[in-house]
VOLO-507682 format. One record per residue: residue in one letter; y, z, x of N, C-alpha, C in turn. Coordinates in Angstrom, 1 decimal. Example, Ala and Ser with C-alpha at 12.3 -4.5 7.8 and 13.67 -1.06 7.14 Angstrom:
# VOLO-507682
[rec "A", [-5.7, 7.8, 13.2], [-4.5, 7.8, 12.3], [-3.3, 7.8, 13.2]]
[rec "S", [-2.2, 7.1, 12.8], [-1.1, 7.1, 13.7], [0.0, 7.9, 12.9]]
***
This chain:
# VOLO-507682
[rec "X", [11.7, 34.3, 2.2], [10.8, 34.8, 1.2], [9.4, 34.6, 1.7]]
[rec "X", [8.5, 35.3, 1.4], [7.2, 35.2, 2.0], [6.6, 35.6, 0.6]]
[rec "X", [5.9, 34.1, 0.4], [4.9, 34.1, -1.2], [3.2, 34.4, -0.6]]
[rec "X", [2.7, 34.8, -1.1], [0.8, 34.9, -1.2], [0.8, 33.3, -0.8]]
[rec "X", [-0.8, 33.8, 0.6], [-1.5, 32.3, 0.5], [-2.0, 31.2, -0.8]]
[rec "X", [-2.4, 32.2, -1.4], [-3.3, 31.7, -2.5], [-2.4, 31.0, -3.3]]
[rec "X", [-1.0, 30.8, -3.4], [0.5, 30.3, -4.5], [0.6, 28.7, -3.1]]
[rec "X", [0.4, 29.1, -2.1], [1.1, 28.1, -0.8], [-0.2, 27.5, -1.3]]
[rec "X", [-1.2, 27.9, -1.4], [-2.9, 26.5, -1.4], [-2.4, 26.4, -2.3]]
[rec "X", [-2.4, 26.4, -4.2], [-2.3, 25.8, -5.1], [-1.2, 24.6, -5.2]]
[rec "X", [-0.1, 24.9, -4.4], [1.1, 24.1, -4.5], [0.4, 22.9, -3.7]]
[rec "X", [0.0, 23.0, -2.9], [-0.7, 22.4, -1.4], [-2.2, 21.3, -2.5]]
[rec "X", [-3.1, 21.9, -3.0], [-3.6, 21.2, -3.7], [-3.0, 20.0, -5.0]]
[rec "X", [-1.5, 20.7, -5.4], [-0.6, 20.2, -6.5], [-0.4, 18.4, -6.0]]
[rec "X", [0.2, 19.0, -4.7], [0.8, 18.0, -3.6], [0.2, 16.6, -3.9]]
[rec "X", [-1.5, 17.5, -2.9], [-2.4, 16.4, -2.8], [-2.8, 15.5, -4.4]]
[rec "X", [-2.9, 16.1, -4.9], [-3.2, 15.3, -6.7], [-1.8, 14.6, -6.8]]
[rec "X", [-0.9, 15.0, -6.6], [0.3, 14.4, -7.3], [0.3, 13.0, -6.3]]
[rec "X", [0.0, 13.0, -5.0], [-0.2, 12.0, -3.9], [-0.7, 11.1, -4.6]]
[rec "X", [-2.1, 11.3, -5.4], [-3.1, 10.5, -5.6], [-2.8, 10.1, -7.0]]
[rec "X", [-1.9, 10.4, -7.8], [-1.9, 9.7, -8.8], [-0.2, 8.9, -8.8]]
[rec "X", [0.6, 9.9, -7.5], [1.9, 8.6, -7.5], [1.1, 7.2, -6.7]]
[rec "X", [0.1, 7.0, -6.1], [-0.8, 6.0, -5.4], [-1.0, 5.1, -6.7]]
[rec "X", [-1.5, 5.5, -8.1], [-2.1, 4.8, -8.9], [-1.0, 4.4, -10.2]]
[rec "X", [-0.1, 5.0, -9.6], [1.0, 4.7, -10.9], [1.8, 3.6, -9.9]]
[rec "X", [2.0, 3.4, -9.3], [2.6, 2.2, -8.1], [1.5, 1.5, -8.4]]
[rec "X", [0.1, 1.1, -8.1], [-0.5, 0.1, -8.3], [-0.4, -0.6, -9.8]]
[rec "X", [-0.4, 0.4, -11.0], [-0.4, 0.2, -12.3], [1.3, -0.5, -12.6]]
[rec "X", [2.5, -0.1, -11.6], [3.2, -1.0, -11.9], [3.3, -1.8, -11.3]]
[rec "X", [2.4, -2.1, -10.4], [2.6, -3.7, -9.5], [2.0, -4.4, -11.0]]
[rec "X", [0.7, -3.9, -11.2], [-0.1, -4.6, -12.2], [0.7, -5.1, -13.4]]
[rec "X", [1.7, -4.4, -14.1], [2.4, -4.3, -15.2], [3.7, -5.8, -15.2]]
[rec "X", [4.0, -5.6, -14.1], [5.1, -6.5, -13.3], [4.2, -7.7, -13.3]]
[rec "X", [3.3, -7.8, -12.8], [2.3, -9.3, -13.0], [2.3, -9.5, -14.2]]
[rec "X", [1.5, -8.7, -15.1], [1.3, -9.0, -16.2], [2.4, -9.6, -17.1]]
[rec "X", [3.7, -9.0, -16.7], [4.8, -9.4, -17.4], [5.6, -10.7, -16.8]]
[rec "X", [5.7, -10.3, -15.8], [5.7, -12.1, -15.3], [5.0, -13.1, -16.0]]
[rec "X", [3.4, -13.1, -15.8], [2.7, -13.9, -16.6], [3.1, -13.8, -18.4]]
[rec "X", [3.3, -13.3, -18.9], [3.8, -13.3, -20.6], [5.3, -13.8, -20.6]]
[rec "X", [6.1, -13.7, -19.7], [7.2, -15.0, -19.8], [7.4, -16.0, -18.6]]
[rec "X", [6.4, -16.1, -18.3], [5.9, -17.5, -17.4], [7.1, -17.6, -16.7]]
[rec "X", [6.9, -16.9, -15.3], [8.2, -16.8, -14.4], [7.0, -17.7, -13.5]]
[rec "X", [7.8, -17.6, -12.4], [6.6, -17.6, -11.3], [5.9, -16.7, -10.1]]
[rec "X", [5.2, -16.9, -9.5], [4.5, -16.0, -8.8], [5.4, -14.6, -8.7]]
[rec "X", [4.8, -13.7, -8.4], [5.5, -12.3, -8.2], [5.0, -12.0, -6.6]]
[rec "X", [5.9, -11.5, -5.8], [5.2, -11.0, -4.3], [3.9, -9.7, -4.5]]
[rec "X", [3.4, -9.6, -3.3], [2.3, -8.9, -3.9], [2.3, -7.2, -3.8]]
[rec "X", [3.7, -6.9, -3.2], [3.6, -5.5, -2.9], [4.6, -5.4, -3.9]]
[rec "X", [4.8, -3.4, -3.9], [6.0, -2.8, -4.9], [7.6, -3.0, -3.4]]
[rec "X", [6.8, -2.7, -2.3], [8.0, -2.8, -1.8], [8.8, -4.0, -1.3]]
[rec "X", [8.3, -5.0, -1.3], [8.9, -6.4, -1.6], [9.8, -6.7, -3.0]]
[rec "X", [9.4, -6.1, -3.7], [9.6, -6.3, -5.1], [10.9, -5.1, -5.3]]
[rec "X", [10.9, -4.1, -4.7], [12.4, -2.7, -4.6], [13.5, -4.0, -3.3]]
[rec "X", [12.8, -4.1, -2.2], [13.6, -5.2, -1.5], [14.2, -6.2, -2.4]]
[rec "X", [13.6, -7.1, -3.1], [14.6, -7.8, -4.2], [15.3, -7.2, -4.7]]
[rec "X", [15.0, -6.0, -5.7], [15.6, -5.1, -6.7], [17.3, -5.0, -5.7]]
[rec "X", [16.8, -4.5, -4.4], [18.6, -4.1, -3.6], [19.1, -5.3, -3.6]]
[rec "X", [18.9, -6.2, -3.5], [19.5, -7.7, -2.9], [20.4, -8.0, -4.4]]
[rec "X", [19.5, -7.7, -5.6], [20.0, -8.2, -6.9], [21.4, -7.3, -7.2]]
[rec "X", [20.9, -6.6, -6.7], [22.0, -4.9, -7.2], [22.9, -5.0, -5.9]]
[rec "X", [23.0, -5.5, -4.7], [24.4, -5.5, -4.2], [24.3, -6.5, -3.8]]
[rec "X", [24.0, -7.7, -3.9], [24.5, -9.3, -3.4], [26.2, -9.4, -3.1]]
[rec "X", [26.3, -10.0, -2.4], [25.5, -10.3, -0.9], [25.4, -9.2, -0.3]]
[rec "X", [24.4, -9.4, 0.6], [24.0, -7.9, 1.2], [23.0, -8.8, 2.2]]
[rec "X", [23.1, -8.1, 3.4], [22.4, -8.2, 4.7], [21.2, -7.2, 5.2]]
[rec "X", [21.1, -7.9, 6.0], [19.3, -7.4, 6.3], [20.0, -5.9, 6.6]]
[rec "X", [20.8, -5.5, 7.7], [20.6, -4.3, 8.0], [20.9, -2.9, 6.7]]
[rec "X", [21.8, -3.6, 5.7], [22.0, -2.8, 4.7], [20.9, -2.7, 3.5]]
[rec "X", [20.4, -3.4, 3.7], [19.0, -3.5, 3.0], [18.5, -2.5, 3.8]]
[rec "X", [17.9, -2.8, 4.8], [17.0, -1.4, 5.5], [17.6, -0.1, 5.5]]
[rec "X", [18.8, 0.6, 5.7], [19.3, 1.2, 4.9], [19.5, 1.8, 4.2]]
[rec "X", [19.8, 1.1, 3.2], [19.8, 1.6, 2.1], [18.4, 2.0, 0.7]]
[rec "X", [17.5, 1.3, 1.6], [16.1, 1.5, 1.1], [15.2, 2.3, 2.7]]
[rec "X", [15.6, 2.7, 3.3], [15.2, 3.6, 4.7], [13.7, 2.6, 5.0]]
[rec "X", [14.0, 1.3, 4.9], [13.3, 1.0, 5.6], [13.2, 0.5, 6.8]]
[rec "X", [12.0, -0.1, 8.1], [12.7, -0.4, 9.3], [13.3, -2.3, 9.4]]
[rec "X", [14.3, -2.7, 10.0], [14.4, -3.8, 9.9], [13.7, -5.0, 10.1]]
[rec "X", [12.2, -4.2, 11.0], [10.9, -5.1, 11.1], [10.6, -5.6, 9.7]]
[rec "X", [10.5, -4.2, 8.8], [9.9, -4.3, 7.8], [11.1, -5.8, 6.4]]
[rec "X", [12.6, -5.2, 6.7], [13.0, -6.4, 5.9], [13.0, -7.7, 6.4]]
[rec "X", [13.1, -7.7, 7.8], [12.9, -9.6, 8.4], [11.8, -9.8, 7.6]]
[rec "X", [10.2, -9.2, 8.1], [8.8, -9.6, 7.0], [9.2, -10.2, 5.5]]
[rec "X", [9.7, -8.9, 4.9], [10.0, -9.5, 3.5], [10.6, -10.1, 3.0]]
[rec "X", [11.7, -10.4, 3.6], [13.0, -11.6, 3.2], [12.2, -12.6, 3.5]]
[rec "X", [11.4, -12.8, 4.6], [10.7, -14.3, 4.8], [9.9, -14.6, 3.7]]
[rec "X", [9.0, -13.3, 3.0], [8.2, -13.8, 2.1], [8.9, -14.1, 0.5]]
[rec "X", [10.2, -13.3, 0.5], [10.6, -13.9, -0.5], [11.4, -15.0, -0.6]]
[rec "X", [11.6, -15.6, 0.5], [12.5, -16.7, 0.5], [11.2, -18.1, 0.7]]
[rec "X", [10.2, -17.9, 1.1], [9.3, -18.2, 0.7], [8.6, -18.9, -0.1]]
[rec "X", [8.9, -17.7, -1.3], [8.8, -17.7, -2.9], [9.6, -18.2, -3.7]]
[rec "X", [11.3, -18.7, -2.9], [12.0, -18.8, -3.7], [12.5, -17.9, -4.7]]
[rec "X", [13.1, -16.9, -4.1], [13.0, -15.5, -4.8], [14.3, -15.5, -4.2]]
[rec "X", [14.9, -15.5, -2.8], [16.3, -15.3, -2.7], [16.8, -16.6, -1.3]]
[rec "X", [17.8, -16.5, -1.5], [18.5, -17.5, -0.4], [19.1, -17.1, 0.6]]
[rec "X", [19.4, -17.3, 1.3], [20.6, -17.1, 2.6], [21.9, -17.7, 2.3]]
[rec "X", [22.9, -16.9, 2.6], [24.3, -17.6, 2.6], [24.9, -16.7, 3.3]]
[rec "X", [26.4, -17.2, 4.2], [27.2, -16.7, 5.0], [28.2, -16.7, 4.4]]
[rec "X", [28.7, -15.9, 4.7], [30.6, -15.7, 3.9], [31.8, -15.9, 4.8]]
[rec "X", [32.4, -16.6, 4.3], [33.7, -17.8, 4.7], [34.0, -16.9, 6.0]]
[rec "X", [34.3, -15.6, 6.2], [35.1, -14.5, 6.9], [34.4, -14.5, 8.3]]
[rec "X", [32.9, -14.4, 8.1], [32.0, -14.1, 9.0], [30.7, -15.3, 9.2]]
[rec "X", [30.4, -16.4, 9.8], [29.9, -17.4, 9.7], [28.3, -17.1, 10.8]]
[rec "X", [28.9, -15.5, 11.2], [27.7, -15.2, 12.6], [26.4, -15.1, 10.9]]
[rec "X", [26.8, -13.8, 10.7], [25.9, -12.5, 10.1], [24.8, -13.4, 8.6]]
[rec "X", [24.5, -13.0, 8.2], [23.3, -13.9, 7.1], [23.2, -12.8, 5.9]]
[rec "X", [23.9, -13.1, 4.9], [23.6, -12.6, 3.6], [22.3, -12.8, 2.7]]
[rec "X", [21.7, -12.7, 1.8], [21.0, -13.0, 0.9], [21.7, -12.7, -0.9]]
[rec "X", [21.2, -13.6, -1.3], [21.6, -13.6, -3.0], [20.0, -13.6, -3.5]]
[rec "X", [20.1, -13.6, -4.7], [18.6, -14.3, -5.6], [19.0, -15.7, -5.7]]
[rec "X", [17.6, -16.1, -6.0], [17.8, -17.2, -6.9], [17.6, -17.1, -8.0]]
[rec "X", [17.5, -18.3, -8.9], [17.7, -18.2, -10.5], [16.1, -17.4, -10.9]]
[rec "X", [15.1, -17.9, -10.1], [13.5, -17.3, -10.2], [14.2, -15.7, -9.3]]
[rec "X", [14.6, -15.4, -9.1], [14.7, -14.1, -8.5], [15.2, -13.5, -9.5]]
[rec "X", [16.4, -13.8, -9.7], [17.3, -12.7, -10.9], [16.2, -12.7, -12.2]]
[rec "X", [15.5, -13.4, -12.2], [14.8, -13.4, -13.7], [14.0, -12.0, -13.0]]
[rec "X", [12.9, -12.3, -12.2], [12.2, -11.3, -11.6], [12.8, -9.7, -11.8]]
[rec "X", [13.9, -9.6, -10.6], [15.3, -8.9, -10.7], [15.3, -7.6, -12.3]]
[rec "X", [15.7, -8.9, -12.9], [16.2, -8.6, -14.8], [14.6, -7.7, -15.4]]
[rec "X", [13.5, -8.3, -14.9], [12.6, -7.6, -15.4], [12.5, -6.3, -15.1]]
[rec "X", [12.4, -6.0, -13.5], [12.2, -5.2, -12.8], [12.9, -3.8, -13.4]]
[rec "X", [14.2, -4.3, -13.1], [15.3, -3.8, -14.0], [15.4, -2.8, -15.4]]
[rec "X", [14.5, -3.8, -16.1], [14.4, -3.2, -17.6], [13.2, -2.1, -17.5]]
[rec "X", [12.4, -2.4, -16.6], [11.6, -1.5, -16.4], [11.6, -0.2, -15.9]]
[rec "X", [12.4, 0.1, -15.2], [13.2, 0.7, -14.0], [13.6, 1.7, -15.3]]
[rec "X", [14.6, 0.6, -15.9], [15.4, 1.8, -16.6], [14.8, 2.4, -18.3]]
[rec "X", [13.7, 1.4, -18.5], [12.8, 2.2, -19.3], [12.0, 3.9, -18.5]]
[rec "X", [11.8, 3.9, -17.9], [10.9, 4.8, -17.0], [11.7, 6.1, -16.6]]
[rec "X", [13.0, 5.5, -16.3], [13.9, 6.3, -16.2], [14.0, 7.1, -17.5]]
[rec "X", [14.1, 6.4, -18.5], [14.8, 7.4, -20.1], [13.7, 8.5, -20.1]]
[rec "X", [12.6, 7.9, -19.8], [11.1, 8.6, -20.2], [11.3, 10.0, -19.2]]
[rec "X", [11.5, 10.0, -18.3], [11.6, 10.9, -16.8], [12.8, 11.4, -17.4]]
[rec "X", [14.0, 11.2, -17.6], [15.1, 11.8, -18.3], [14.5, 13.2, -19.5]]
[rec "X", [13.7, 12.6, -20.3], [13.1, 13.5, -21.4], [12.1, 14.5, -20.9]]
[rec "X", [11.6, 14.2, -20.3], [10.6, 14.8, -19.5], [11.2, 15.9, -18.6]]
[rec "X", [12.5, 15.9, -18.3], [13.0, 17.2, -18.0], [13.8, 17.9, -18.5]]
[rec "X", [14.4, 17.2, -19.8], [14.6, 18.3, -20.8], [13.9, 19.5, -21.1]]
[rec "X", [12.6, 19.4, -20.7], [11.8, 21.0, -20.5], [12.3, 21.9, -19.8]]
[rec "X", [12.8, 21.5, -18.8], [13.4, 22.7, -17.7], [14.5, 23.2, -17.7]]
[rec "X", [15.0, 24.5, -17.5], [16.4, 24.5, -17.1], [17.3, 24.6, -16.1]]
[rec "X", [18.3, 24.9, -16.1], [19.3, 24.5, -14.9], [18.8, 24.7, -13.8]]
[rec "X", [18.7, 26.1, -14.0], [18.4, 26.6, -12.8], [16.7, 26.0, -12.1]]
[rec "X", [15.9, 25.9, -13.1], [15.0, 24.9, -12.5], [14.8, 23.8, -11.8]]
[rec "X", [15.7, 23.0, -12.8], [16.1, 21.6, -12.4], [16.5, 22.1, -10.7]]
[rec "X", [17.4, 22.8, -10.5], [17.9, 22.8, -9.0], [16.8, 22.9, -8.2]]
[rec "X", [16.0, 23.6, -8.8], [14.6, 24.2, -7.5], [14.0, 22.9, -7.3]]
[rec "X", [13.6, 22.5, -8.1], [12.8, 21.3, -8.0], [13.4, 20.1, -7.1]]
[rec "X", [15.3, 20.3, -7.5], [15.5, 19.3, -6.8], [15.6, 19.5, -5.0]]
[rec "X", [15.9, 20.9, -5.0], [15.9, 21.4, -3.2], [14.1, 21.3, -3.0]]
[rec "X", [13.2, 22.0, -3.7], [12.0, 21.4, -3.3], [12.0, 19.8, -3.1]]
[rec "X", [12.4, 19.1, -3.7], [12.3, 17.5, -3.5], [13.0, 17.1, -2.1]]
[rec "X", [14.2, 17.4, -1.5], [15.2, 17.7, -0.9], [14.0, 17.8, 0.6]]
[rec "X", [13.5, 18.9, 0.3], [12.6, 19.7, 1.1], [11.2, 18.9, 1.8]]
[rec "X", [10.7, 18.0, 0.7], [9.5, 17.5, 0.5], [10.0, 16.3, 1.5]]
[rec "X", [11.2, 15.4, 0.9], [11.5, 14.3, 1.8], [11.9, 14.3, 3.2]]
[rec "X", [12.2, 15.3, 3.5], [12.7, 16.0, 5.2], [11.0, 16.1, 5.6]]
[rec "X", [10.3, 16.9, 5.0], [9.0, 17.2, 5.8], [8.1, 15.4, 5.4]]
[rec "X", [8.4, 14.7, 4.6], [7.7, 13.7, 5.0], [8.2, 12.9, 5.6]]
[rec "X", [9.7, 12.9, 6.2], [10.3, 11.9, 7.0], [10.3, 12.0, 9.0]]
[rec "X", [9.8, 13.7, 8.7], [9.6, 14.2, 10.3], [8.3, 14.0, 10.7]]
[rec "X", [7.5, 13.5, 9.7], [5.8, 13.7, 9.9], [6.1, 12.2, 10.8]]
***
């Protein structure tokens, strides 16, 4: 199909806006996550979102290992060594090995983690209902476009 330039700029300008405000909605929920930590006096929170999705996997498939962590979150395993250290750190998760395999290194939470975890959690899936409703506007056949455009969007930003 071949659409007008002027439909490819608008989409193209959509892009760039939508960049800059998924930028400020990740900061606003790092912020939200502190704030809520602090109103049930947990302790410290790590300082990024993606330390804090790294917990989220660890809580949601314990035990679970560094390489299935990066994986399953496509990140590189430079990147989970970094953050397992900072959250173990924190006291946010532990190491443990399983009876079968005594080489390989699992991680759990700790008790300050699953609390973390539980919040994150509730949040997650508040956000989600909201984003659920929010596409009740569209229909079927939209929903699909949007989701091959999405499909589309993650391929061209994973080859960049």
């Amino acid at each position: 199909m071949d659409y007008p330039d002027s439909i490819k700029a608008l989409i193209y300008e959509q892009l760039l806006h939508f960049s800059h405000l998924h930028e400020q909605r990740m900061e606003l929920e790092l912020k939200e996550i502190k704030e809520m930590v602090q109103l049930r006096q947990l302790k410290d929170v790590p300082g990024s979102l993606s330390t804090i999705h790294v917990l989220d996997c660890i809580g949601h498939y314990e035990p679970i290992n560094h390489s299935a962590i990066a994986e399953k979150l496509k990140l590189s395993k430079a990147s989970i060594t970094k953050i397992s250290k900072k959250l173990l750190e924190l006291d946010l998760i532990r190491r443990t090995q399983l009876n079968d395999n005594r080489k390989e290194v699992y991680f759990r939470l700790t008790l300050h983690g699953k609390q973390l975890y539980d919040l994150h959690r509730d949040m997650h899936e508040a956000e989600e209902r909201r984003f659920m409703r929010f596409l009740e506007d569209y229909s079927e056949i939209e929903l699909q476009t949007i989701f091959k455009f999405f499909q589309g969007m993650a391929r061209y930003i994973d080859e960049r």
